[in-house]
N, C-alpha and C positions, 0 to 999 in steps of 0.2 A: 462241631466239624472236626473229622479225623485231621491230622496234621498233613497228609499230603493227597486232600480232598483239595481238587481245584476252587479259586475263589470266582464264582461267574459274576459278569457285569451285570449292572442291575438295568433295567429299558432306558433311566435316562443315558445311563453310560454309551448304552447302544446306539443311540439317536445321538450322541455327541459327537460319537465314532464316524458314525454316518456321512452325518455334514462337515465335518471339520476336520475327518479324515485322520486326527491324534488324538491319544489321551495320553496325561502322563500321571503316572501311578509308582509306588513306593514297594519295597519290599522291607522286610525288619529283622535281617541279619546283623549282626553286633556288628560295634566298632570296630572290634578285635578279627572279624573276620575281613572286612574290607579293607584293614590293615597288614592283613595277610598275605593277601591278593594283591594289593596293590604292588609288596614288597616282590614278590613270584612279578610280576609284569617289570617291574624298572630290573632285575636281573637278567629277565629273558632277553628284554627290546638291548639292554646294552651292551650283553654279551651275546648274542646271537640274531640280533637282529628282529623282525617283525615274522611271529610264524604265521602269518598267512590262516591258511586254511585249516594249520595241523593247533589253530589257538586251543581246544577243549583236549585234544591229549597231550597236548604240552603242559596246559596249566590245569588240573583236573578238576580244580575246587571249583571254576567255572560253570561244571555240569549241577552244583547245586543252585545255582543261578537259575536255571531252567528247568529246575523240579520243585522252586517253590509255589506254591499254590494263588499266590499273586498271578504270577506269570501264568501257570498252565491254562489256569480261571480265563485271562486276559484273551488269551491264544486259542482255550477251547471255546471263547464265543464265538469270536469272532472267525478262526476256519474249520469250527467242528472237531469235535472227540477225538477222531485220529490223523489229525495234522502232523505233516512231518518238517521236519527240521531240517533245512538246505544244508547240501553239504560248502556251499560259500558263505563265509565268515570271515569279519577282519576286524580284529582291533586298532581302532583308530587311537593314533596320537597328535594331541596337535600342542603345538610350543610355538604357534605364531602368530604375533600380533597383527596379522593381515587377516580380514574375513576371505574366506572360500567363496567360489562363486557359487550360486544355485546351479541346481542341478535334480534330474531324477536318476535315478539308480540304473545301469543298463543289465542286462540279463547275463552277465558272463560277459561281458565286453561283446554279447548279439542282440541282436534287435526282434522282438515280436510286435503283436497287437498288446494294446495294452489293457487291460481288464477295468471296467469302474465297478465290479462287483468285486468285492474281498476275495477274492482267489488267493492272494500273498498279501502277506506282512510281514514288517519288521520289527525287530527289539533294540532299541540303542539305551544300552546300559552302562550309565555312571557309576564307577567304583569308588569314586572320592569325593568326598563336597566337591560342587561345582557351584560355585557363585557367579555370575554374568561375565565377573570380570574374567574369569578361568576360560571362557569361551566354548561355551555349550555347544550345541547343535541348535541352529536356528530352521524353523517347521513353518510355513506358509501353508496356515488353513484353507481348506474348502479346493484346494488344486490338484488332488490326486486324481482328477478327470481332465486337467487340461491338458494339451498338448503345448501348448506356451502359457508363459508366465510375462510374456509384453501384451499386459490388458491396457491399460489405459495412462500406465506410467513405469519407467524400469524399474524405480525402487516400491515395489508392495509395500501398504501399509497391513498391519496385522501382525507380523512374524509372532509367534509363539518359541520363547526360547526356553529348553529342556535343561533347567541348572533345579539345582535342589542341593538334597544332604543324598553323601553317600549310598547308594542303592535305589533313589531316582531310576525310571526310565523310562521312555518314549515307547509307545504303541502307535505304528502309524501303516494308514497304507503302502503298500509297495511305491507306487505311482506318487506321491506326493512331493512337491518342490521342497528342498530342501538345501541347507550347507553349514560350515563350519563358519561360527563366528572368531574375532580378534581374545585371543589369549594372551591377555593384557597382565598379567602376573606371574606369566614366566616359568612356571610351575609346571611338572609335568599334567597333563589331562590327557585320560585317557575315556577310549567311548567303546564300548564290544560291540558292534555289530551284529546280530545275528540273522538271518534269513527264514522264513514257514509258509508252507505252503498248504491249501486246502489240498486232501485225498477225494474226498466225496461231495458231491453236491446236496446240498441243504433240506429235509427233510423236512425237520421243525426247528423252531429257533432252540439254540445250543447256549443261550444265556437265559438269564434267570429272568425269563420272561414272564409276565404280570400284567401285561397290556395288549391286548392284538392290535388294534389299527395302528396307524404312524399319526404322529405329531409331532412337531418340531423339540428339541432340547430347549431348555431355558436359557442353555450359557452357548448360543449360536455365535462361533466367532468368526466364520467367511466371512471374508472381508471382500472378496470381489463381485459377486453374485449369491442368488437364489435361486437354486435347483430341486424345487420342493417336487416335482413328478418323479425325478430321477431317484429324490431321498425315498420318496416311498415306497418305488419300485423296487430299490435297494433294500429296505429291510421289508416288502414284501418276501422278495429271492431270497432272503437269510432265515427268512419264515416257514419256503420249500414253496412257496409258489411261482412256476415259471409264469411271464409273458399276462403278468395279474393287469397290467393297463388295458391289454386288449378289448376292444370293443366299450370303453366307459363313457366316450364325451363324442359329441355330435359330428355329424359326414359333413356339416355345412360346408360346399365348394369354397366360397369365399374365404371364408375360417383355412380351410387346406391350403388352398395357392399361397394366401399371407405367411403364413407356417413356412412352408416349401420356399417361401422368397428370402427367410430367413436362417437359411440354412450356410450359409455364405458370408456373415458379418462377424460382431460381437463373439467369440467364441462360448463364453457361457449363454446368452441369448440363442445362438446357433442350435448348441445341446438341450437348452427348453424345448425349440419348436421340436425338435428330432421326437423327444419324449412324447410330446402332445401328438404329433402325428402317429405315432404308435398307437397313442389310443382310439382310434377315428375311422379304422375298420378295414374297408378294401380301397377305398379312397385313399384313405390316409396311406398305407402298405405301397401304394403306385405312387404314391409322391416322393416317397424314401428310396423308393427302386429310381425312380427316375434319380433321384441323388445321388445314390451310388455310382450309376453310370457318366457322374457328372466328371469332369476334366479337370475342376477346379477341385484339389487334393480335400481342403478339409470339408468340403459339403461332402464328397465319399467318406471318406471317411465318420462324420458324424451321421451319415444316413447308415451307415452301419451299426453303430451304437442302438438307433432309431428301432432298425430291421429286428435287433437282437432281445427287442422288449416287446415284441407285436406280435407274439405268440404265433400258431399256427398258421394264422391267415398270410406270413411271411415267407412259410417255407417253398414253395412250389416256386416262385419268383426268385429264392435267392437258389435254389438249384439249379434252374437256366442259367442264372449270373456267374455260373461254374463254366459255363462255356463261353463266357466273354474271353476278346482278343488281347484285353488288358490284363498283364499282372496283377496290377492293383485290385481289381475290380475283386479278381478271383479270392486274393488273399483274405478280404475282407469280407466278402459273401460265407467261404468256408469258417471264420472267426462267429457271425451272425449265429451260422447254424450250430456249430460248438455251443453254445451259449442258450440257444435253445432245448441243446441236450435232448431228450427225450421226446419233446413235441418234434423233433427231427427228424424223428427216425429215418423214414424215409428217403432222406438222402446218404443213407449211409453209401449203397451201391455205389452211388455217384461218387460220394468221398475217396472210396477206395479203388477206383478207379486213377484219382489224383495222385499215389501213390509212386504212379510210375509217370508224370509230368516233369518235363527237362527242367524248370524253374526251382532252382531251391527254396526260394520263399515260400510258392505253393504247397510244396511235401512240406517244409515245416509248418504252414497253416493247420495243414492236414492231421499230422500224427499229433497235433495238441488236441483242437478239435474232438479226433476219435476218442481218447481217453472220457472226453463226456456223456458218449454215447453209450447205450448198453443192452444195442438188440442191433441186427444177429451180430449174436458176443463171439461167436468160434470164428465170423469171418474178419471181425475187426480185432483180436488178439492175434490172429495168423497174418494180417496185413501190418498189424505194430512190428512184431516179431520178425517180418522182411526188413522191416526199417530200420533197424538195431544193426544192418549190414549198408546201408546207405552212403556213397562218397561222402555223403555232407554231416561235418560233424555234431552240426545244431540239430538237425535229422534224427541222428544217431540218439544223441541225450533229452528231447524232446520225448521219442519215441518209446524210451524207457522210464520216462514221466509220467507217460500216460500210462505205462504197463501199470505201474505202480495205483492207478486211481482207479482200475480196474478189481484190482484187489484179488480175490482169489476164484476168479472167474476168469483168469491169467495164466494159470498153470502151465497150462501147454507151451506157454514160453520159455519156460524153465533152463530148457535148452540153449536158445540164444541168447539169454540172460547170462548164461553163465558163463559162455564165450565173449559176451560184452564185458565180463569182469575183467578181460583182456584186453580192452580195446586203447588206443592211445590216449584218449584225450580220458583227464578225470574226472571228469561230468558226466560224460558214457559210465564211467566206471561205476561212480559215486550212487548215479542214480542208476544203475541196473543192481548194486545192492540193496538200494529200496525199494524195489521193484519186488524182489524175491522174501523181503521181510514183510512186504503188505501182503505177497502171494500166500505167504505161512502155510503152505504144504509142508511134507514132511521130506518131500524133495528138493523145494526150494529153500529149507532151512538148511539143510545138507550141504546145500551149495554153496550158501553163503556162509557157514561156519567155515568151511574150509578157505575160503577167501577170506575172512578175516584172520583165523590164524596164519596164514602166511603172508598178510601184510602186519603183522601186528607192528606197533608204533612203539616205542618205548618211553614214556618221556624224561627220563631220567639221563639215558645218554647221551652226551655230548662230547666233542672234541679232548674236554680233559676228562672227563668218565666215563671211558670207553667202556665198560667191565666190573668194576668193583667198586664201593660195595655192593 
């Protein structure tokens, strides 16, 4: 193996990933360089404070962090070959002997639909031995599909804590419960955060795949439930097959209503039947619609989940659900049809039509959504490219998200992409330069060189070295 050949997961890593939502994996950079690093980190954080977002050209050695082949390996399975790198980062410090509360991770401090397909991950990387007592990052398996964490008792049993030696670090879904546990030694600890995002959707599997069908991992550590339809749909989808449950297990009536009656309780039980009705045909497809339309938040909600794994036979149903009088309804029909990508197509019209809907949530359903689709491409990159001008700023950086997954069938963006490099907010900004580095024309390199030289960063200046040497 060349040295900065990525190291891909082997199946069971992938099936571990799956259900349990973490791995945590090792890098084997010397003492001497995590010694380094750490020294760069307690100079910055005490002279300058915590840099936020500017952590990789502030402290540079960081970017080797993320070019070792542990890493890309981990990253290129899990969101494919050209995954890109969020521009939100934050190095965590924690000095307190109090645990954090749980928590998942919010989008920029905005809210979307949340993904149970790896769309996003994270890397939380320890630079120093972390032993328990240092206070790791504590990981609640198998939760990156809940929407709560009060299943059956407030304190979860399970927790998975991320302590090791030096260069330890967590691979976990976006969506995963999580927090800082009690740093009970006082000692600085530190955790890099980083942020990755899927560009394209799933082809064939992107790890060192050896096995086609699914089966469960040997080392299953959810602790709350069994989601085995969902696990397999899941690395069906990571395999490049959309909406594989469709049509596999029986229309029986009885079977459906039971299903459908349990869309409303147990939350992981809820997300079984959702799956199970997905696969159950036109029967099953009107049971989930009817959920959707349901008043009570999580059966909509999880019948969307449902919708968005029932392949074709969903789509025509959830494009009427576009003209529901509910917000909700909307939000979550357009997330369905994203997710179906391709088997979609057909609602693209309809989608972009939503464009110009008074409801912010909607338009940002919408211009996530579009980046998954990829027919007709000229009217949904010229409908992105409206959005990049949008009051709404989630809108705005959303929209240049998706440009970005479009890739260079985006060109003709170029233009509003490069006036986005203007725009207020940094998220607009950030993500309209990777918009224009996925586009890799010779015009949108153009643009973006120029935008990077005149933001250039320096990370050497500071208050007392303004200048020299």
């Amino acid at each position: 193996m060349q040295p900065n050949t990525p190291l891909l997961l082997t199946d069971e890593q992938m099936r571990t990933f799956i259900t349990n939502g973490c791995l945590l994996l090792k890098t084997d950079f010397s003492p001497e360089f995590h010694q380094q690093l750490l020294e760069q980190l307690n100079t910055v954080y005490t002279e300058e404070g915590n840099p936020g977002n500017n952590l990789l050209p502030r402290i540079r050695e960081v970017q080797k962090i993320f070019d070792h082949p542990v890493v890309t390996g981990a990253l290129t399975s899990v969101l494919g070959a050209n995954y890109m790198m969020h521009a939100h980062r934050h190095g965590h410090f924690n000095a307190s002997a109090t645990a954090g509360g749980w928590h998942k991770d919010s989008y920029w401090g905005y809210e979307r639909m949340r993904n149970h397909h790896p769309n996003w991950a994270m890397i939380m990387y320890f630079p120093q031995d972390t032993p328990v007592e240092l206070g790791p990052t504590g990981i609640l398996p198998g939760t990156q599909n809940y929407d709560s964490r009060n299943f059956e008792s407030n304190e979860p049993q399970g927790e998975v804590l991320a302590n090791g030696e030096a260069g330890t670090f967590a691979l976990i879904h976006y969506d995963i419960w999580h927090r800082s546990t009690p740093n009970l030694l006082g000692q600085p600890r530190y955790m890099l955060k980083f942020e990755f995002m899927r560009t394209e959707m799933p082809q064939e599997p992107s790890w060192n795949n050896q096995e086609t069908g699914w089966k469960r991992p040997v080392n299953l550590l959810a602790p709350i439930a069994e989601n085995d339809l969902m696990w397999e749909e899941t690395w069906n989808w990571l395999s490049g097959e959309i909406g594989s449950l469709a049509g596999t297990a029986s229309t029986d009536p009885e079977q459906i209503k039971a299903l459908a009656g349990q869309l409303g309780g147990f939350e992981p039980t809820a997300i079984n039947a959702s799956y199970d009705l997905a696969r159950r045909g036109p029967q099953g497809v009107e049971a989930l619609l009817e959920g959707l339309y349901s008043d009570q938040k999580q059966v909509s909600r999880v019948a969307a989940y449902g919708l968005s794994a029932a392949g074709k036979e969903a789509v025509d149903g959830l494009i009427e659900a576009l003209n529901h009088k509910e917000e909700a309804v909307v939000v979550r029909a357009v997330f369905a049809l994203g997710e179906l990508s391709r088997l979609a197509a057909k609602a693209v019209p309809a989608l972009l039509q939503l464009l110009g809907h008074p409801a912010d949530a909607i338009r940002i359903a919408v211009v996530d959504a579009l980046g998954y689709m990829t027919a007709p491409i000229d009217e949904i990159v010229a409908g992105l490219a409206n959005a990049l001008q949008d009051v709404n700023t989630q809108v705005r950086f959303m929209a240049s998200l998706s440009l970005s997954r479009l890739g260079a069938s985006a060109e003709a963006a170029v233009p509003q992409l490069a006036a986005a490099l203007e725009d207020e907010n940094r998220y607009v900004r950030a993500h309209a330069a990777e918009s224009l580095n996925y586009i890799g024309s010779e015009r949108a390199k153009n643009t973006l060189i120029k935008f990077l030289l005149n933001s250039r960063w320096c990370p050497t200046t500071n208050k007392a070295n303004a200048f020299y040497p």
